[in-house]
Structure formats: structure tokens, C-alpha cells
N, C-alpha and C positions, 0 to 999 in steps of 0.2 A: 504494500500500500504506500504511496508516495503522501509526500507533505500535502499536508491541506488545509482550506482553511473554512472557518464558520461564520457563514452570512445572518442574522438572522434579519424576517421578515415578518409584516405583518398588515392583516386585514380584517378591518373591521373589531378589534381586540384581542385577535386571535393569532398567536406568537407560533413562527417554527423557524424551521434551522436548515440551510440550504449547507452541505458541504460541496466543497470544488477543490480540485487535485488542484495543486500547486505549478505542477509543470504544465500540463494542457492546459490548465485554466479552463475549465469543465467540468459543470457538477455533476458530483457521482452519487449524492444521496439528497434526500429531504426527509427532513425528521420531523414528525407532527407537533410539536413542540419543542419549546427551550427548556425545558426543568433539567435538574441535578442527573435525576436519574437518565430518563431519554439518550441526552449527551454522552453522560460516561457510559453506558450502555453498548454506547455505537463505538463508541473511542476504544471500550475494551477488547472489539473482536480486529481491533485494528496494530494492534502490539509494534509492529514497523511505524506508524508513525513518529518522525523524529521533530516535527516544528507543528506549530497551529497557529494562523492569522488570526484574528479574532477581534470585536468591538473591545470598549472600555467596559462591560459591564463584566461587575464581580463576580453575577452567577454563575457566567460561563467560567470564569477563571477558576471557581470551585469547579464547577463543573469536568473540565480538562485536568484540573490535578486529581482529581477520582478516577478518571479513566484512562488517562496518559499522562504518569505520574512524571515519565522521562522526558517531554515532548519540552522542547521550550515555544514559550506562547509569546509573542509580537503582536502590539497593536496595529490595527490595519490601516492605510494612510490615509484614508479618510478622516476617522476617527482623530487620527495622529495629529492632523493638520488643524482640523476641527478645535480641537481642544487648545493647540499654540493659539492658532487665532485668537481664542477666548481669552486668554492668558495676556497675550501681546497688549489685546485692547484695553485689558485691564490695567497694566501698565501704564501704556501711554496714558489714560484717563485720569490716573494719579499723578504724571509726571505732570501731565498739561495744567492739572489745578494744583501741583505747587509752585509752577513756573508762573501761573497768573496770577497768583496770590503773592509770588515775590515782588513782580512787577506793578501791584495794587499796591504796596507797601513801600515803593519807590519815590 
């Protein structure tokens, strides 16, 4: 089984889990859910895998250490870039209002 990673999806409130091989870039499974179990479940009969993409969300991160305790997990670039963004703007928004409060106080 090659590297893969876990999409998840969702419609109408209802969460599941697309897996896609790593090198094809091609999903190989959809799993009717995202819970603990479901995940490691699948991750178990897969013992070769060595890495997993995967969102920011913790459960999955439980999730893959129950099932692929060896795998190392990587945030997917979405997510990755997602979250800097958040981070950056947060930043600048502090910088900017101690920079204009310097220059109020000028």
C-alpha cells in the first residue's frame, strides 16, 4: 500500500473520508465516516503505510496514531497555508495598531 493521504468531506452534516494514494494521486477508498474507529480500522489492514496527509483536525491525528502508529502525519497544504494566512494577518493587525498608536502618540 503506498503513502496516502485523508481528505475529508462533507454534505449536508454528514462527514466521511476520501483516501488517495500518494503517488497516483487517486482515490482508493471512501470511508463512510470520520470517527476514531472507521479511520484506524482502515489504516490497520494497511500496515505499509509509511506517511498520511491529512487536515488540522485532532481526531484524525488520534485517529492515524491508533491505526498507523508508525506513519508520520503532514499537514496538507491547504490546511498548511490556511492556517499561516491566519496567523500572518494576525500579526500584521497587531503590528499595524502598534505602529499607529506610536505615530498617535507622536
Amino acid at each position: 500500500m503506498p503513502n496516502t493521504t485523508i481528505l475529508n468531506c462533507h454534505q449536508q452534516q454528514r462527514y466521511g473520508s476520501i483516501v488517495c494514494d500518494l503517488q497516483t494521486q487517486k482515490p482508493i477508498a471512501l470511508l463512510e465516516n470520520r470517527t476514531v474507529q472507521e479511520v484506524s480500522n482502515w489504516l490497520r489492514k494497511y500496515p505499509s503505510i509509511q506517511v498520511v496527509i491529512r487536515d488540522g483536525s485532532t481526531e484524525y491525528a488520534k485517529e492515524i496514531r491508533k491505526g498507523c502508529p508508525h506513519a508520520v502525519q503532514i499537514t496538507d497544504r491547504w490546511h498548511l497555508f490556511h492556517n499561516l494566512t491566519k496567523k500572518v494577518e494576525q500579526f500584521l493587525k497587531r503590528a499595524f495598531l502598534a505602529i499607529f498608536l506610536l505615530v498617535l502618540q507622536s
